[in-house]
N, C-alpha and C positions, 0 to 999 in steps of 0.2 A: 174418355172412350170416343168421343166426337170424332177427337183430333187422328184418333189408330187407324193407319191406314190398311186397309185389306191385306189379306196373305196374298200375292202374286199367286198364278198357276202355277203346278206342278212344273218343273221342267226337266229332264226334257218330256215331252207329251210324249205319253206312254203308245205303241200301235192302236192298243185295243180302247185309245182313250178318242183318236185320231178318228178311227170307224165307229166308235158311239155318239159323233156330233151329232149327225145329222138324224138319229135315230129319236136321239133327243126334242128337235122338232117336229121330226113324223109322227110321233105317237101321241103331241101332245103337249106336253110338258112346257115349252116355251110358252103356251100361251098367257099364264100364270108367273112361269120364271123365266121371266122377258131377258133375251140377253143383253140389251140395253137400255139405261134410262136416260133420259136427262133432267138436270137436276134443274131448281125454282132457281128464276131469274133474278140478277143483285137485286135487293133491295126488298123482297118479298117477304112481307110480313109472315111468320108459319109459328106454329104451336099455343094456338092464342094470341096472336102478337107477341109473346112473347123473345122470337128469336129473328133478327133480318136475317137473309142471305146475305153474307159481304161478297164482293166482286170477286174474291178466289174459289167460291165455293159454287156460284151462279152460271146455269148452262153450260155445264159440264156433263159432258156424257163419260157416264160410270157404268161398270159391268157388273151390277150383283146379280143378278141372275134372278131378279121377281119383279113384280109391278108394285109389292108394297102396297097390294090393295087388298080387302079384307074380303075371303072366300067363305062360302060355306064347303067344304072341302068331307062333312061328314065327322071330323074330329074335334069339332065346339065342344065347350064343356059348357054353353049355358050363358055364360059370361058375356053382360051386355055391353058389347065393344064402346068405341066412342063414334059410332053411325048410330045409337039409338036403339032401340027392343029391336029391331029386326037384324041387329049385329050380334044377338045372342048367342048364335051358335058359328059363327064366323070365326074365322085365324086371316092374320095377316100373311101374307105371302112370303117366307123365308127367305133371306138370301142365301144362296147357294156358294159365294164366293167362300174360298176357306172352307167349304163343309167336312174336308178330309180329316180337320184337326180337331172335328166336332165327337162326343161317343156317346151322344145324347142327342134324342133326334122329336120333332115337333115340341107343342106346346106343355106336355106334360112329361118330358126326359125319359119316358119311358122305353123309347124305342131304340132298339142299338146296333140297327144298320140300315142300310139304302134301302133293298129292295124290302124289307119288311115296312118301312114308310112308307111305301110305294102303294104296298096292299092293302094298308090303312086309307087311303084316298077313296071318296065315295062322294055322293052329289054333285058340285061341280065337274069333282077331277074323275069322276069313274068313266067318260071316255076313254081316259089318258092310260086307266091305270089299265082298263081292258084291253086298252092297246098295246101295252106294255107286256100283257101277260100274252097276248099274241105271237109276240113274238119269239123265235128259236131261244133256245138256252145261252147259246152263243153272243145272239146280238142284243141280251138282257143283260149278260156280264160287258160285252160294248159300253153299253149305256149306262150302266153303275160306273163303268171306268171314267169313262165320260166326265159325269157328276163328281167322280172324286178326284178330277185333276183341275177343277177347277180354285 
């Protein structure tokens, strides 16, 4: 699973996926699912020591679409991360890459669509989600399109 590489975007990019970019970082939501990372420099130790980066994998900036860092987001089940008791009710940051071919959505598969995720967002993300629900009807199905042509 290492080695699989991401689904590419949707193409061609839908209109209404084109007018939900930037909605996407107005309301929030980048902050979280960063649209860029870069990845651990060769040679760095990660997982324990157990894993180097070899030089093909080292500062590479990759597009999944999260920081891969551990939120309290409101939908912890309790479960105490690997940050220690105050990772308990934390989730790691999803990557968004490919979410289209997803029909199972956070840490417990229960959810089976975009914006119902959206409305599950509470603690950290409930600026985002508030801002989310702010907006027109129109420029929430945007920003679902958005999310799913990635």
């Amino acid at each position: 699973m290492a080695a699989t590489r991401a689904p590419g975007r949707q193409n061609p990019i839908p209109a209404a996926a084109t007018r939900g970019d930037p909605l996407f970082t107005q309301v929030g939501c980048a902050v979280c699912h960063t649209r860029s990372f870069v990845t651990a420099a060769p040679g760095t130790l990660i997982n324990g020591g157990a894993f180097r980066v070899p030089t093909a994998l080292g500062n590479k900036i990759i597009r999944p679409f999260s920081d891969f860092a551990l939120h309290n987001i409101g939908t912890g089940d309790g479960i105490v991360q690997n940050g220690g008791q105050g990772s308990a009710n934390q989730i790691r940051t999803s990557a968004l890459w490919g979410v289209r071919a997803r029909n199972r959505f956070l840490h417990q598969g229960l959810n089976v669509n975009i914006t119902e995720v959206i409305q599950l967002h509470a603690g950290q993300a409930t600026a985002a989600r508030n801002a989310f629900n702010a907006l027109t009807a129109a420029q929430r199905s945007d920003l679902v399109a958005f999310v799913l042509s990635l």
